[in-house]
NUMARVO-885234 format. One record per residue: x negated, y, z negated of N, C-alpha, C in turn. Coordinates in steps of 0.02 Angstrom, whole numbers, padded with zeros to 5 digits, always signed. Layout:
XYZXYZXYZ;...
end
This chain:
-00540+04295-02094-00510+04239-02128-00561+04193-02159;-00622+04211-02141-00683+04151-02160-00705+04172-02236;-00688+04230-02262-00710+04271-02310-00703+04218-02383;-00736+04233-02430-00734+04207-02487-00649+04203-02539;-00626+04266-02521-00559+04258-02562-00506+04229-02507;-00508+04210-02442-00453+04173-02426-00473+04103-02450;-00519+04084-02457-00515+04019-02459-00498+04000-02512;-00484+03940-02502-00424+03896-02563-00493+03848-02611;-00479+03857-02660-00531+03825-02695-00483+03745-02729;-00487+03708-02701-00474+03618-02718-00481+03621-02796;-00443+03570-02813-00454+03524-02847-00495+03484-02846;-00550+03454-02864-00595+03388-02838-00595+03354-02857;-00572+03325-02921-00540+03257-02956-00468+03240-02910;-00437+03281-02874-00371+03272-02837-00402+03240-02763;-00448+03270-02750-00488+03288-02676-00504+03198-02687;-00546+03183-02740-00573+03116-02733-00502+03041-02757;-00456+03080-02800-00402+03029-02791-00369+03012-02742;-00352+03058-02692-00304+03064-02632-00376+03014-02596;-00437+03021-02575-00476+02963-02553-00478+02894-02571;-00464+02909-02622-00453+02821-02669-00393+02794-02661;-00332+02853-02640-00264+02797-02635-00265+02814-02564;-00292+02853-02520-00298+02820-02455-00340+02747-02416;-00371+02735-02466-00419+02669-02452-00370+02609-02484;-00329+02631-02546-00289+02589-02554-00218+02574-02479;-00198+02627-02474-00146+02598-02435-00166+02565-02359;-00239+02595-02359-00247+02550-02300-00284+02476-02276;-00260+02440-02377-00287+02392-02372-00195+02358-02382;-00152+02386-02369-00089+02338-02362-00072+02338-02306;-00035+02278-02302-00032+02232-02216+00057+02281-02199;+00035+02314-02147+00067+02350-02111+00130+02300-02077;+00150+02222-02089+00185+02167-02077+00253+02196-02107;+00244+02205-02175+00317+02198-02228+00300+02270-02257;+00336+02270-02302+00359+02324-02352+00306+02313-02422;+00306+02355-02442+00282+02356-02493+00303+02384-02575;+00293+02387-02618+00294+02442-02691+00248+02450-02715;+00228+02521-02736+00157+02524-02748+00177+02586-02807;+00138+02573-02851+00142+02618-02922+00081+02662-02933;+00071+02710-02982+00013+02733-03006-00050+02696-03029;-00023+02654-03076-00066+02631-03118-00101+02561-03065;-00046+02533-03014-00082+02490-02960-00158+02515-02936;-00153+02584-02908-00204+02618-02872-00259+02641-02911;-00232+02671-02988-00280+02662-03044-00326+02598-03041;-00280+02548-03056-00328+02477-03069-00379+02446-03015;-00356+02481-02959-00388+02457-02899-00466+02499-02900;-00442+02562-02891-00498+02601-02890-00541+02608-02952;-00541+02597-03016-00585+02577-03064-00602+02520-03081;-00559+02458-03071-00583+02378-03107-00558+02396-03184;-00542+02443-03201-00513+02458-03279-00414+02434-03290;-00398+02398-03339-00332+02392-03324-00308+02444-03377;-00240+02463-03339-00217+02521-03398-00196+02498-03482;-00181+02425-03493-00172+02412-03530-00227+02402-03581;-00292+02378-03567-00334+02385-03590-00360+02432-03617;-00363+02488-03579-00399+02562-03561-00333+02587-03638;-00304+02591-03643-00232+02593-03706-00257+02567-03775;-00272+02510-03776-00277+02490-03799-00360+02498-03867;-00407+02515-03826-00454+02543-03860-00470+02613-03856;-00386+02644-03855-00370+02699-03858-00390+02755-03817;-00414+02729-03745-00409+02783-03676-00351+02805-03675;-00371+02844-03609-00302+02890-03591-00338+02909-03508;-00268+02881-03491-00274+02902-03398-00225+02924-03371;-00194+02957-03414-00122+03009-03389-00132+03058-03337;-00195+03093-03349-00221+03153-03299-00254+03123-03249;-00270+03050-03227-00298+03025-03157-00212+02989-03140;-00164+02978-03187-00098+02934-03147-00057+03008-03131;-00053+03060-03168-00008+03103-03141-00040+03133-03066;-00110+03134-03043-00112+03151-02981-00129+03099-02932;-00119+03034-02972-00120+02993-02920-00025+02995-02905;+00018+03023-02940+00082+03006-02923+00097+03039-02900;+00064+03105-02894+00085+03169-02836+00067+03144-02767;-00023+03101-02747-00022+03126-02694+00026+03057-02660;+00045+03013-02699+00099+02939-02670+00171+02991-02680;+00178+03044-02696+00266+03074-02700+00242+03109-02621;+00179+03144-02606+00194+03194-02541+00181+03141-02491;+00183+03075-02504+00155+03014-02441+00250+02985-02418;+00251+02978-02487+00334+02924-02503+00392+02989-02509;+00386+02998-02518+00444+03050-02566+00456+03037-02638;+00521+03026-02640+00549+03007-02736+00536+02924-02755;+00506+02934-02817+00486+02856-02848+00556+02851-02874;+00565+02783-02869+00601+02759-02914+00589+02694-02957;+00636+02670-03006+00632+02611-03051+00627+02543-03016;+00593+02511-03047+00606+02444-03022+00557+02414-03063;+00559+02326-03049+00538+02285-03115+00478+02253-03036;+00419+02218-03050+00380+02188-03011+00336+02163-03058;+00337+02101-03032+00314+02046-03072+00340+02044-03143;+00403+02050-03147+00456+02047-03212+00424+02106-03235;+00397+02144-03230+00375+02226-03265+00422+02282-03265;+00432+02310-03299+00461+02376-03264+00431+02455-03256;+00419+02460-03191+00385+02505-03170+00444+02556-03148;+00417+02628-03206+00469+02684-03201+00454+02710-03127;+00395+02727-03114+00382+02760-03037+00365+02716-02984;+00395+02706-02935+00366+02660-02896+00367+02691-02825;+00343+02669-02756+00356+02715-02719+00341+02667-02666;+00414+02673-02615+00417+02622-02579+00355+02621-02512;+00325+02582-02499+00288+02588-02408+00313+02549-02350;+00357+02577-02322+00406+02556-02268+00358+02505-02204;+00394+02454-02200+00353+02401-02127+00329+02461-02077;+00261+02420-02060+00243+02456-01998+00213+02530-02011;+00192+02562-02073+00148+02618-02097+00089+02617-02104;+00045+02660-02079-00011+02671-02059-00046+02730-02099;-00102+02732-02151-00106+02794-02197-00140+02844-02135;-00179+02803-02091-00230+02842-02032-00178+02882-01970;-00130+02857-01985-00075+02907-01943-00032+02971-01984;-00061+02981-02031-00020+03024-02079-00076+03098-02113;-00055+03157-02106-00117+03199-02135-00108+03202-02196;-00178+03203-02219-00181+03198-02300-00167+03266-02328;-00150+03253-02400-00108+03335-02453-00171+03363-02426;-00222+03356-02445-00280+03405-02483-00307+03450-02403;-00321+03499-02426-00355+03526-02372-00428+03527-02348;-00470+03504-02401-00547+03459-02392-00542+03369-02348;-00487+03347-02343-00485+03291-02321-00426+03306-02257;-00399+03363-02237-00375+03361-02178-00408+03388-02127;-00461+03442-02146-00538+03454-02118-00557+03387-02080;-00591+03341-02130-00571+03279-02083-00545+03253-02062;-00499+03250-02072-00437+03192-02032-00446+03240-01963;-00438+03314-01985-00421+03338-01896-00472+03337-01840;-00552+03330-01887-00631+03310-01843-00626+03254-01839;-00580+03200-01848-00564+03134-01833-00636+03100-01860;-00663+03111-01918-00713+03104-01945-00723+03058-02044;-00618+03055-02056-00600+03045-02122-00595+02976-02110;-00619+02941-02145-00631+02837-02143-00583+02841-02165;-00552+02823-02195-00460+02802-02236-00413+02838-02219;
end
């Protein structure tokens, strides 16, 4: 099983997003509830706002669509809702009392760690 063709070859732009929105969720207060979007965890983890980044004609579709996968296998189904009078098509609820360090991560390079109890976020 150690052989070269079982192993699963990652994503690593996925490998390092799923690290970036695990550092995000474990900077919300486990007190209340939360809503948390793509482009939130985008802005956090670059200092870049999406509107900006648009605006002088970036594009961060391919870092928000896998940041919205690995918040769909955390949350389940996004839904609509408006925050801070906005309306945010995907949103994805974080229920009181959730813990990201109690939960195994998608990727299989970061559940390596989680299971050597060795993964910081």
């Amino acid at each position: 099983m150690t052989k070269e063709k079982y192993l699963v070859k990652e994503n690593p732009h996925l490998v390092t997003w799923e690290r970036e929105v695990r550092k995000f969720l474990r900077k919300l207060s486990p007190q209340h509830g939360h809503r948390v979007s793509a482009a939130m965890v985008y802005e956090w983890a670059t200092g870049i706002r999406i509107k900006d980044l648009y605006d002088k004609g970036g594009n961060a579709n391919g870092d928000l669509r896998k940041i919205n996968k690995i918040l769909a296998y955390y949350f389940g189904k996004p839904y609509m809702t408006y925050i801070l009078g906005q309306k945010v098509p995907k949103a994805y609820r974080v229920p009181p009392g959730w813990y990201v360090k109690r939960h195994r991560p998608m990727t299989l390079t970061l559940f390596h760690e989680f299971s050597n109890k060795t993964l910081v976020a």
